[in-house]
Steps between C-alpha positions, in 0.01 A plus 500: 500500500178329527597490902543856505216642314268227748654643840425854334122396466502371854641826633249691256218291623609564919541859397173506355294307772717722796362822302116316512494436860643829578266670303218281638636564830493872481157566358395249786656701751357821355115365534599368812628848603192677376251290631640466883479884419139491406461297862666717688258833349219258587567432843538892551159548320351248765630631753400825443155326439501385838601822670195631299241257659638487855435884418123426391446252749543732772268804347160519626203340250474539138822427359355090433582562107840611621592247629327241299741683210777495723466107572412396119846719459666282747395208351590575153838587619533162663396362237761648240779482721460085535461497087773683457731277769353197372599565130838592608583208667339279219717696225786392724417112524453515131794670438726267713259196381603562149908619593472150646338348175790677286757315669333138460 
C-alpha cells in the first residue's frame, strides 16, 4: 500500500509542477503578447513622427520648435522601444535561466 499511495504523490507532484509551468508559461506568453504589441504601436507612432518632420523640414522658416519637438519625440520613442525589447528578452533569459535551475 505504502507503494501505491508513494506513486500517487509522484503523479500528484508531476500533475502539480505540469499545471505551474503551464500557468507560468501562459502569463509569460500573455506579457510577451502585449508588449511586442506595445512595440509594434510604437514603431507606428515613430513613424508617423518621422513623416511629421520630413513634413517640417521641408516648410519654409519658423517651424525650428517643430521640429526640435518632433526630434525629442523621435528620440523618446527610440528610446522606449529599446527598454521595452530589452526587458523582454531579459524576462526571457530569466525565465529559461530559472526553467533550467528547476531541473538541476
Amino acid at each position: 500500500m505504502s507503494e501505491t499511495t508513494q506513486g500517487n504523490e509522484t503523479v500528484l507532484e508531476v500533475f502539480l509542477l505540469g499545471l505551474k509551468t503551464w500557468t507560468a508559461e501562459v502569463k509569460w506568453l500573455g506579457k510577451s503578447v502585449l508588449t511586442r504589441f506595445e512595440i509594434s504601436r510604437l514603431e507606428k507612432e515613430l513613424n508617423r513622427e518621422y513623416g511629421i518632420l520630413g513634413r517640417l523640414a521641408e516648410s519654409p522658416r519658423g517651424k525650428k520648435d517643430e521640429k526640435e519637438l518632433s526630434l525629442r519625440q523621435i528620440d523618446f520613442l527610440k528610446e522606449e522601444i529599446e527598454t521595452l525589447r530589452t526587458e523582454l528578452a531579459l524576462d526571457r533569459e530569466e525565465r529559461m535561466s530559472a526553467l533550467r535551475k528547476d531541473q538541476d
